[in-house]
N, CA, C and O atoms as a Maestro MAE file, in Angstrom:
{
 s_m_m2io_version
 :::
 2.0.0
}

f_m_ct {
 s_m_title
 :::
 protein
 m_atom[264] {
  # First column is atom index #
  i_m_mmod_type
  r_m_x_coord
  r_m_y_coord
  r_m_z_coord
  i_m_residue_number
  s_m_chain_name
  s_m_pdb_residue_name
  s_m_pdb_atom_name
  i_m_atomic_number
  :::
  1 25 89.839 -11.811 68.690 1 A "UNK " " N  " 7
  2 3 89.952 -10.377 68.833 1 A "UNK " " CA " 6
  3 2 88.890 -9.677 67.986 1 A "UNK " " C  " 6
  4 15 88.274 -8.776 68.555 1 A "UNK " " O  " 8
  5 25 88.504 -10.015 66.412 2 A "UNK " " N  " 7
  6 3 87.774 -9.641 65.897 2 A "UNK " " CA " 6
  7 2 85.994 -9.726 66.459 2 A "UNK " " C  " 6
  8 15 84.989 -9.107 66.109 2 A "UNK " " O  " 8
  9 25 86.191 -10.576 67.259 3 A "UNK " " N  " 7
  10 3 84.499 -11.289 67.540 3 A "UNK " " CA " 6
  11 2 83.943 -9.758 68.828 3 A "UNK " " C  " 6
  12 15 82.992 -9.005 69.037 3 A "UNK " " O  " 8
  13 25 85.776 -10.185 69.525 4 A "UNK " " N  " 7
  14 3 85.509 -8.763 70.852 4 A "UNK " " CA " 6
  15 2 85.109 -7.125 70.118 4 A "UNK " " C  " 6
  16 15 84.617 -6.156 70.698 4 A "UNK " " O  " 8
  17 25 85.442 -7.227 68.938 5 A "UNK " " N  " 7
  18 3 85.335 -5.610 68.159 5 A "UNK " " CA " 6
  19 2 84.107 -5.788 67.746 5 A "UNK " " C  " 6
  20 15 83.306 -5.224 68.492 5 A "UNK " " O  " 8
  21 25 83.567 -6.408 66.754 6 A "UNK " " N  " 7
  22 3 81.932 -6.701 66.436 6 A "UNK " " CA " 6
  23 2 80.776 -6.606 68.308 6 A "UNK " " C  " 6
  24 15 79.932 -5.784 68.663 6 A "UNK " " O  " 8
  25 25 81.081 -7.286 68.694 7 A "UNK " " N  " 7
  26 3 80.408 -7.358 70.124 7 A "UNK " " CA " 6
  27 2 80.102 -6.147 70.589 7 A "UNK " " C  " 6
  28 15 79.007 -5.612 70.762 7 A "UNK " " O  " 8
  29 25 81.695 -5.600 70.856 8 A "UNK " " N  " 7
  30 3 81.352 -3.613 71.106 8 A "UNK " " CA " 6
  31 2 80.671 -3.260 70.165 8 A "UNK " " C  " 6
  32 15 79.586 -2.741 70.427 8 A "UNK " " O  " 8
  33 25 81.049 -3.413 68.861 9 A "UNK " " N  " 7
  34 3 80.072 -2.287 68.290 9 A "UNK " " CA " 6
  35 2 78.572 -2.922 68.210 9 A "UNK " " C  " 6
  36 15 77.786 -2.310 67.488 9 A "UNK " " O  " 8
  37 25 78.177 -3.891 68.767 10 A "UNK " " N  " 7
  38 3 76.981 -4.190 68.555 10 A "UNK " " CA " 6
  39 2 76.040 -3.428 69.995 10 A "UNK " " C  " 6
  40 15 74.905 -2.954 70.048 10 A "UNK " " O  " 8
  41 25 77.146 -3.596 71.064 11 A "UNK " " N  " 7
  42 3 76.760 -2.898 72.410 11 A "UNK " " CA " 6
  43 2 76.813 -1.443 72.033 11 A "UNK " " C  " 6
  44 15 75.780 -0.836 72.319 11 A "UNK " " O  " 8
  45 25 77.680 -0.795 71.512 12 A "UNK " " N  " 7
  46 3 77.629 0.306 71.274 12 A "UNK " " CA " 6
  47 2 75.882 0.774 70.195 12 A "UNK " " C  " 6
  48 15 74.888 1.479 70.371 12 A "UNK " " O  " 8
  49 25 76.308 0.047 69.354 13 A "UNK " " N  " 7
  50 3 75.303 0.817 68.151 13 A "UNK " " CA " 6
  51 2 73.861 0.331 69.044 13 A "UNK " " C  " 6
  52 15 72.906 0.828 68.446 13 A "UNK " " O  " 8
  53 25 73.410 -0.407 70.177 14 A "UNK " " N  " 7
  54 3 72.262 -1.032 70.480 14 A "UNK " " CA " 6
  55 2 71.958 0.515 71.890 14 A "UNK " " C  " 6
  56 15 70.907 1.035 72.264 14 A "UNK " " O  " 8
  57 25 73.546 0.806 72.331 15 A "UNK " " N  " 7
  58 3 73.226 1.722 73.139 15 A "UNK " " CA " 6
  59 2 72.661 3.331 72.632 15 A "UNK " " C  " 6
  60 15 71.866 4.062 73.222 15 A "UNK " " O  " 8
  61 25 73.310 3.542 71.468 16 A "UNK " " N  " 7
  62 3 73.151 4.709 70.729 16 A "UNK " " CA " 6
  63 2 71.091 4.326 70.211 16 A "UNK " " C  " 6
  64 15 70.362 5.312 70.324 16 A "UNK " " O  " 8
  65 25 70.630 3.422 69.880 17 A "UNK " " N  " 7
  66 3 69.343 2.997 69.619 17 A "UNK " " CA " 6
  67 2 68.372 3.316 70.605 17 A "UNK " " C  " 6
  68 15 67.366 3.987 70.372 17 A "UNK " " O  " 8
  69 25 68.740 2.735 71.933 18 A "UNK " " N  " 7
  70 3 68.019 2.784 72.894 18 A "UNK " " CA " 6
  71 2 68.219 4.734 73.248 18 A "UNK " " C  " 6
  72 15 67.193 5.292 73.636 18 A "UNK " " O  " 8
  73 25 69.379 5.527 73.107 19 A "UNK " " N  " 7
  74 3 68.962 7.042 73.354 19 A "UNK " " CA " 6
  75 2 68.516 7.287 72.597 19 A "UNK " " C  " 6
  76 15 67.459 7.777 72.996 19 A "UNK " " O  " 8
  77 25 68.549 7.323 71.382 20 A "UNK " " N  " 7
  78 3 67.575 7.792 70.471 20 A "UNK " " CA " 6
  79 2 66.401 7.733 70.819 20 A "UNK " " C  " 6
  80 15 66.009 8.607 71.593 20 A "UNK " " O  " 8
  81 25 65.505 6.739 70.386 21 A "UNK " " N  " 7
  82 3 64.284 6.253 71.400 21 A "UNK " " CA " 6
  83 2 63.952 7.044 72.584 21 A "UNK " " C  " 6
  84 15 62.928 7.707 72.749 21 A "UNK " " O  " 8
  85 25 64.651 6.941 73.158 22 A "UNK " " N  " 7
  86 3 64.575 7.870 74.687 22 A "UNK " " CA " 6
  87 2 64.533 9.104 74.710 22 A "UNK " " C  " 6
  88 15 64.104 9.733 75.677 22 A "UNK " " O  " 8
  89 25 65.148 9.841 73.223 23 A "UNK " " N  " 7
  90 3 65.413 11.360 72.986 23 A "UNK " " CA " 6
  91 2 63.710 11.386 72.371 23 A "UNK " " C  " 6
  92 15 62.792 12.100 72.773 23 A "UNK " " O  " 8
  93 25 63.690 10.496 71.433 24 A "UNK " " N  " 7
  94 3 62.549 10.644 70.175 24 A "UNK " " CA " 6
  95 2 61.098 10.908 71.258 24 A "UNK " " C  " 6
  96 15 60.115 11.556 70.901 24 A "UNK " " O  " 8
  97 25 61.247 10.267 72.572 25 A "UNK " " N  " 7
  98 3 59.943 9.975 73.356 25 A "UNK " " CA " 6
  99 2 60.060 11.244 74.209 25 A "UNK " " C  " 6
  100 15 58.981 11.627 74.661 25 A "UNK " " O  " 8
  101 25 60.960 11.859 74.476 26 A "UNK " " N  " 7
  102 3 61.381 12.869 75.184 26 A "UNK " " CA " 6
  103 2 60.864 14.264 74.667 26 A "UNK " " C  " 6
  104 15 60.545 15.291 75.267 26 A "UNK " " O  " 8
  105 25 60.903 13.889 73.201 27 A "UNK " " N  " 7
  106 3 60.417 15.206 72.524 27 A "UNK " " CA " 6
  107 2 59.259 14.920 72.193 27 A "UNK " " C  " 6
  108 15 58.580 15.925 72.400 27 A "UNK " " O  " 8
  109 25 58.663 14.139 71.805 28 A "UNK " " N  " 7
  110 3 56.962 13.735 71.734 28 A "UNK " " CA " 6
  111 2 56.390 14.596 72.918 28 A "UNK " " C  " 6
  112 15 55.495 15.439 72.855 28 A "UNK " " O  " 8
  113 25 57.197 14.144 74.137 29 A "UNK " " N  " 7
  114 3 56.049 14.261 75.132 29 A "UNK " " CA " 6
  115 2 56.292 15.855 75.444 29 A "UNK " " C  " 6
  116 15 55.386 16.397 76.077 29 A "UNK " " O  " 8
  117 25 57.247 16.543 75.124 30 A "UNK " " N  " 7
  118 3 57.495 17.831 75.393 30 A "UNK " " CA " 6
  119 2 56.773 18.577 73.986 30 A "UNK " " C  " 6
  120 15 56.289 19.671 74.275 30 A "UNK " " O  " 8
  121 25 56.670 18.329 73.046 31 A "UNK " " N  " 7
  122 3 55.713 18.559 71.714 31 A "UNK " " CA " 6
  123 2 54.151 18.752 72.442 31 A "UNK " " C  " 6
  124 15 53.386 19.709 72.561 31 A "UNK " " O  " 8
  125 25 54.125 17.660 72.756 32 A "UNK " " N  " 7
  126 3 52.603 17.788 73.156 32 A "UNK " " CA " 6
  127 2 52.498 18.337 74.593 32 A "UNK " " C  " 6
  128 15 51.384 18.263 75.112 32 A "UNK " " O  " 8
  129 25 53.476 18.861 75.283 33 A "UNK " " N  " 7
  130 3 52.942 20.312 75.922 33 A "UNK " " CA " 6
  131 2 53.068 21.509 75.378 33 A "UNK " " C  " 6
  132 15 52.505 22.515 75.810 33 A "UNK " " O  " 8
  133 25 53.695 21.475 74.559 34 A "UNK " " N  " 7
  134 3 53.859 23.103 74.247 34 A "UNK " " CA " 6
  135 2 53.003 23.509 72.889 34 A "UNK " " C  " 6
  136 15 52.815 24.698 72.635 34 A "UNK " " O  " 8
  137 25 52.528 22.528 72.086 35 A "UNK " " N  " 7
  138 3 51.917 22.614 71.037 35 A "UNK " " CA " 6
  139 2 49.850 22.552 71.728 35 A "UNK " " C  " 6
  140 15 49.279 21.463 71.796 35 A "UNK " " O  " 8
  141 25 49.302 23.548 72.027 36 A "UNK " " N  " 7
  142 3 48.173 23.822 72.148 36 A "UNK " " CA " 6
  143 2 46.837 23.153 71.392 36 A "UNK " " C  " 6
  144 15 46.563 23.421 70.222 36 A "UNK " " O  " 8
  145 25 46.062 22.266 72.201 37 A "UNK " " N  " 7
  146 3 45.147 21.432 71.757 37 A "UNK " " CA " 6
  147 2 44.369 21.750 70.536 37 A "UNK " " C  " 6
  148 15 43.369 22.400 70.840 37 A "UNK " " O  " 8
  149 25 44.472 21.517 69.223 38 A "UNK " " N  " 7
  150 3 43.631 22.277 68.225 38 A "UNK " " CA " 6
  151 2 41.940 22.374 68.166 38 A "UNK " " C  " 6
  152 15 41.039 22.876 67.493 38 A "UNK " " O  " 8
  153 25 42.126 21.674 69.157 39 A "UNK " " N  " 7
  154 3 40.050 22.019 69.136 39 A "UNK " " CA " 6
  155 2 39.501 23.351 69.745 39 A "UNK " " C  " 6
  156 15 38.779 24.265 69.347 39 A "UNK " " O  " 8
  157 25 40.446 22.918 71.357 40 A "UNK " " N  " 7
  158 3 40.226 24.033 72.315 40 A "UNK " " CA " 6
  159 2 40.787 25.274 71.933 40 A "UNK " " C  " 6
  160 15 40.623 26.247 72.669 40 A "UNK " " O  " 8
  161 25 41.702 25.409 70.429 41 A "UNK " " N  " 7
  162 3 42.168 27.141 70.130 41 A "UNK " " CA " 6
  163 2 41.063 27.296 69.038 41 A "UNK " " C  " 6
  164 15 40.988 28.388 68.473 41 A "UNK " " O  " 8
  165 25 40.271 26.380 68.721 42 A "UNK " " N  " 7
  166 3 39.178 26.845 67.578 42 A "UNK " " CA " 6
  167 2 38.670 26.972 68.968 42 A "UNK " " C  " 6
  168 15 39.359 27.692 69.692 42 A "UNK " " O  " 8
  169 25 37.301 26.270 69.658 43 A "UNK " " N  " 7
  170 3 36.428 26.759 70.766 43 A "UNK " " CA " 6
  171 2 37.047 28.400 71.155 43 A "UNK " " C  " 6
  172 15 36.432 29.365 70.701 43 A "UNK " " O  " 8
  173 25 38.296 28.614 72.022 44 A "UNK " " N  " 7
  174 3 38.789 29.721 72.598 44 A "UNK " " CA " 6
  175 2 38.643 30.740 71.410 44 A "UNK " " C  " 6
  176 15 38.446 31.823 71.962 44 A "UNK " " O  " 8
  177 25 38.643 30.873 70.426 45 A "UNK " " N  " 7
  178 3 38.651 31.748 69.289 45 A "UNK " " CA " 6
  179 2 37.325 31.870 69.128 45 A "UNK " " C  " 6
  180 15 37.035 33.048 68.915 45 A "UNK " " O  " 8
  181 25 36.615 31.323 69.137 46 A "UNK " " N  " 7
  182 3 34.991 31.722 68.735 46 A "UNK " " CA " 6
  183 2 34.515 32.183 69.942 46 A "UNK " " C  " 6
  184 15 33.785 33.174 69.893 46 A "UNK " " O  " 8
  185 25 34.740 31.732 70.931 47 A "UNK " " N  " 7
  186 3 34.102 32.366 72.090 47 A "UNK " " CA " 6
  187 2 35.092 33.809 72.648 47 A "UNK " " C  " 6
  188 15 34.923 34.499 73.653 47 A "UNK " " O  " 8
  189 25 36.004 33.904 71.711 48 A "UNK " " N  " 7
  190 3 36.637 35.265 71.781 48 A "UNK " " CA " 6
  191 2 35.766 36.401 70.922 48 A "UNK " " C  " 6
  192 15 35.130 37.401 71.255 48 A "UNK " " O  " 8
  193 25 36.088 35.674 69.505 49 A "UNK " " N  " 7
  194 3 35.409 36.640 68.764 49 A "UNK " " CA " 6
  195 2 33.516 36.764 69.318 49 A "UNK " " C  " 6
  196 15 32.892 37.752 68.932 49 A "UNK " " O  " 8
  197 25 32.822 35.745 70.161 50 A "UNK " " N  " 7
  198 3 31.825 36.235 70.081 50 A "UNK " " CA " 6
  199 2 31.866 37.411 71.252 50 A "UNK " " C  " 6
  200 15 31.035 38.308 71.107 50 A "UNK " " O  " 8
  201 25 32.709 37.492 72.342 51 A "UNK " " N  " 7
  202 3 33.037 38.396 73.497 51 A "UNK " " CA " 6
  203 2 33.092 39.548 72.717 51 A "UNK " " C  " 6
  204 15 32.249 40.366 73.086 51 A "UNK " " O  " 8
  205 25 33.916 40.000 71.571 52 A "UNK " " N  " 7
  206 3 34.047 41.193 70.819 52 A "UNK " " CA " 6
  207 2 33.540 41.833 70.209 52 A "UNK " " C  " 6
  208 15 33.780 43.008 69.932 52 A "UNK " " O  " 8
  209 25 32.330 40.825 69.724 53 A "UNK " " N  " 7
  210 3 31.042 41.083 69.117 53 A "UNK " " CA " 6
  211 2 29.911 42.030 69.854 53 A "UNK " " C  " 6
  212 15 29.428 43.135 69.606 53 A "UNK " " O  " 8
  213 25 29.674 40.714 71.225 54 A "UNK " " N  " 7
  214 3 29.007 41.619 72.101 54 A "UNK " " CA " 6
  215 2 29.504 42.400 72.433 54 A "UNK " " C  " 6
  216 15 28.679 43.301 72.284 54 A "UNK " " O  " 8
  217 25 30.753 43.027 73.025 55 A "UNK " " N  " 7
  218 3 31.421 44.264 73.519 55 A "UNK " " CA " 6
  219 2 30.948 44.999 71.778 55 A "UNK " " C  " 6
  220 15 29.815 45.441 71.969 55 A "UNK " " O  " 8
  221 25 31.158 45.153 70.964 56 A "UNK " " N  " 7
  222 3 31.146 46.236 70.106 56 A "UNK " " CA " 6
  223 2 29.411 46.230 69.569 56 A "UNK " " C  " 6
  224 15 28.877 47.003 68.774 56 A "UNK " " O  " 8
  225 25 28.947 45.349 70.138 57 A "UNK " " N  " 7
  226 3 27.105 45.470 69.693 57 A "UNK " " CA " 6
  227 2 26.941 46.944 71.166 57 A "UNK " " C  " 6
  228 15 26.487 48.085 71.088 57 A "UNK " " O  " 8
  229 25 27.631 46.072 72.503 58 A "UNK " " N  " 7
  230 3 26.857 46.909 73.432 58 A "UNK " " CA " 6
  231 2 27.261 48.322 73.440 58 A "UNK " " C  " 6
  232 15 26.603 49.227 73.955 58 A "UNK " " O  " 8
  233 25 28.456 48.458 72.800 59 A "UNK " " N  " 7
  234 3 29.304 50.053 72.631 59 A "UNK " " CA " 6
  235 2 28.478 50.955 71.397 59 A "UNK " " C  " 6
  236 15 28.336 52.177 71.451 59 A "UNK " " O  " 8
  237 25 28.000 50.129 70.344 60 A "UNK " " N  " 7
  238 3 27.043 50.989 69.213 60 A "UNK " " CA " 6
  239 2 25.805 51.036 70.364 60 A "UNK " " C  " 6
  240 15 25.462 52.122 70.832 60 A "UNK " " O  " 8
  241 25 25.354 50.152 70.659 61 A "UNK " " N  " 7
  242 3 23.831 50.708 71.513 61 A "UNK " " CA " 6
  243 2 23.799 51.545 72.683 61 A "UNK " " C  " 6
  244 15 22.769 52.027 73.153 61 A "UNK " " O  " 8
  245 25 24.735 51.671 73.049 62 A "UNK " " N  " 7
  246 3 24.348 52.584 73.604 62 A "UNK " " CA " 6
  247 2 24.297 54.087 73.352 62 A "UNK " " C  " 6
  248 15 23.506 54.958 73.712 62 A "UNK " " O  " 8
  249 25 26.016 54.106 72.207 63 A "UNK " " N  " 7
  250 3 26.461 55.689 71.439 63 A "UNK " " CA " 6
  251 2 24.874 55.608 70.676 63 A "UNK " " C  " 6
  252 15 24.464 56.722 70.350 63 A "UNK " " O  " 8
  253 25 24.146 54.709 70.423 64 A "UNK " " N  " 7
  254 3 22.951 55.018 69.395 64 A "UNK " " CA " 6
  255 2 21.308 55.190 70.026 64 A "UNK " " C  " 6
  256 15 20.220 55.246 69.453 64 A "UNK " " O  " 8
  257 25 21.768 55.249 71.707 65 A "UNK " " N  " 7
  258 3 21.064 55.818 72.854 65 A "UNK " " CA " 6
  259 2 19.622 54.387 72.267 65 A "UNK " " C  " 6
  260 15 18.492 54.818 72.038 65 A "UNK " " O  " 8
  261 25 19.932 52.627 72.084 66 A "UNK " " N  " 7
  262 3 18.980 52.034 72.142 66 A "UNK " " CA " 6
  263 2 18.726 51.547 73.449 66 A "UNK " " C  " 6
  264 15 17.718 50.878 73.673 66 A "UNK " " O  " 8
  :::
 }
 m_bond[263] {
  # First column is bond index #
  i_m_from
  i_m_to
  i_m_order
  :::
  1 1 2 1
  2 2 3 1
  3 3 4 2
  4 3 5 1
  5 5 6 1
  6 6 7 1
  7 7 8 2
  8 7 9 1
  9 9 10 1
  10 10 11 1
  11 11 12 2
  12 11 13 1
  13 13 14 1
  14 14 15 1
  15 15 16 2
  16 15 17 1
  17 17 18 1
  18 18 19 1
  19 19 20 2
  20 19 21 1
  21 21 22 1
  22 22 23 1
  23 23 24 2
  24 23 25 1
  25 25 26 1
  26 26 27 1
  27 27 28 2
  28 27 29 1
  29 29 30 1
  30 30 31 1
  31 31 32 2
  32 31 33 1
  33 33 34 1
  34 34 35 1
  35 35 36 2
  36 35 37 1
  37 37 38 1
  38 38 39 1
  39 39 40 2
  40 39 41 1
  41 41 42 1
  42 42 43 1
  43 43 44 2
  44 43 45 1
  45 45 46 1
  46 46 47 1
  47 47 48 2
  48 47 49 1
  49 49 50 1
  50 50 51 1
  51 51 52 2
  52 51 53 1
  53 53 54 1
  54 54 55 1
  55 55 56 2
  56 55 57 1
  57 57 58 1
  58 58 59 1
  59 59 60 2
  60 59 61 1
  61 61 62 1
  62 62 63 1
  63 63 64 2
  64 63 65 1
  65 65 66 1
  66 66 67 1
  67 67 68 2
  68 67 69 1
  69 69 70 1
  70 70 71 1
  71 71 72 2
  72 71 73 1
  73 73 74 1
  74 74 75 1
  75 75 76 2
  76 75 77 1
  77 77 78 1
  78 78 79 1
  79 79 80 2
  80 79 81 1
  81 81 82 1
  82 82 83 1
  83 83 84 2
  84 83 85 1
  85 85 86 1
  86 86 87 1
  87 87 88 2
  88 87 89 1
  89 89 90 1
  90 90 91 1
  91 91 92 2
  92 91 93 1
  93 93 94 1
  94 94 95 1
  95 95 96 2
  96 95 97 1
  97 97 98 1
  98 98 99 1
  99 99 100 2
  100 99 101 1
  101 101 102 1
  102 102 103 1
  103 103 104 2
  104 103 105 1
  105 105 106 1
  106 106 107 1
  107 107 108 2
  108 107 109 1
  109 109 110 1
  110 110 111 1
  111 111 112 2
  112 111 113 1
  113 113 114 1
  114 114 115 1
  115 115 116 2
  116 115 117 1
  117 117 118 1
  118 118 119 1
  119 119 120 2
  120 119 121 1
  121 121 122 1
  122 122 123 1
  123 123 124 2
  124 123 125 1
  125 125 126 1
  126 126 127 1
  127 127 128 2
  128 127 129 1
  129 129 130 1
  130 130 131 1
  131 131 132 2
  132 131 133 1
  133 133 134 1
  134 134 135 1
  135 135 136 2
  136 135 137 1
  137 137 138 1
  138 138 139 1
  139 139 140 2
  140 139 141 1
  141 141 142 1
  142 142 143 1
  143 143 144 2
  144 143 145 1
  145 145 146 1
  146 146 147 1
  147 147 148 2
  148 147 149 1
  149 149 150 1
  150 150 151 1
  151 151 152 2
  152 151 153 1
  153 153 154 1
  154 154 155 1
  155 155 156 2
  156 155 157 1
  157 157 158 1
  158 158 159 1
  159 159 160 2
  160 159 161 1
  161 161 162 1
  162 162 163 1
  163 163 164 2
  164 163 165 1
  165 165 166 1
  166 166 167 1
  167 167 168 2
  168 167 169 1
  169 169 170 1
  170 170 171 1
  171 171 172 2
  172 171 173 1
  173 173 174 1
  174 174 175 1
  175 175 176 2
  176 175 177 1
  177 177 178 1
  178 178 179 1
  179 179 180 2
  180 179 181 1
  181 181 182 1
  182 182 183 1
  183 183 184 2
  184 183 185 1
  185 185 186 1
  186 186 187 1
  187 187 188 2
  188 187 189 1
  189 189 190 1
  190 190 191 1
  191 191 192 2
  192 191 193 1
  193 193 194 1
  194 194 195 1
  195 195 196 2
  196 195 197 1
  197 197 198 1
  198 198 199 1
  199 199 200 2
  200 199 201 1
  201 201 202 1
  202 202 203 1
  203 203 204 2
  204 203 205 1
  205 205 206 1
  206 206 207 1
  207 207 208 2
  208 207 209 1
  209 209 210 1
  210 210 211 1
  211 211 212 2
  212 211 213 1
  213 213 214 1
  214 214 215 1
  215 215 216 2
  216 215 217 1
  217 217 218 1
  218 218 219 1
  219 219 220 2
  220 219 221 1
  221 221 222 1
  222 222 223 1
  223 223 224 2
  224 223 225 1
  225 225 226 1
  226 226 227 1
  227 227 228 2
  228 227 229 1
  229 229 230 1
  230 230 231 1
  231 231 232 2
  232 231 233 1
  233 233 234 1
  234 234 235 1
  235 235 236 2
  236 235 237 1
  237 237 238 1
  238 238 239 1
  239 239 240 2
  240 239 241 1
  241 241 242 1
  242 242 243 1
  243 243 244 2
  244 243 245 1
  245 245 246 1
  246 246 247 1
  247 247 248 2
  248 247 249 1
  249 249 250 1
  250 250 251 1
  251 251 252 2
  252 251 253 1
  253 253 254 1
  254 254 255 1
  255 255 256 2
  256 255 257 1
  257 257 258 1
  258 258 259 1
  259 259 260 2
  260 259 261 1
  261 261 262 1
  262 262 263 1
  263 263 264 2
  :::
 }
}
């Protein structure tokens, strides 16, 4: 009787292992959609700020009739 109680809990605690695992990989892969590539938000940021640059170079040249 004792061997049948160890057995379950070995099926049990091996089943609880394997969701974990399955949760842990579940959220990895949902992490890495929602968490934004860190290169491409540096690139997107510089080529923002240089868009703002030129928009506020071409807005002085012209109020400065160059």
């Amino acid at each position: 009787m004792e061997s049948n109680v160890l057995t379950d809990a070995t099926v049990d605690n091996q089943d609880i292992s394997e969701y974990v695992a399955h949760l842990q990989l579940h959220m990895t892969l949902q992490a890495r959609n929602l968490v934004p590539n860190f290169k491409q938000t540096i690139q997107d940021s510089r080529q923002q700020l240089l868009h703002q640059t030129q928009a506020e170079f071409e807005k002085f040249a012209s109020r400065q009739g160059l």
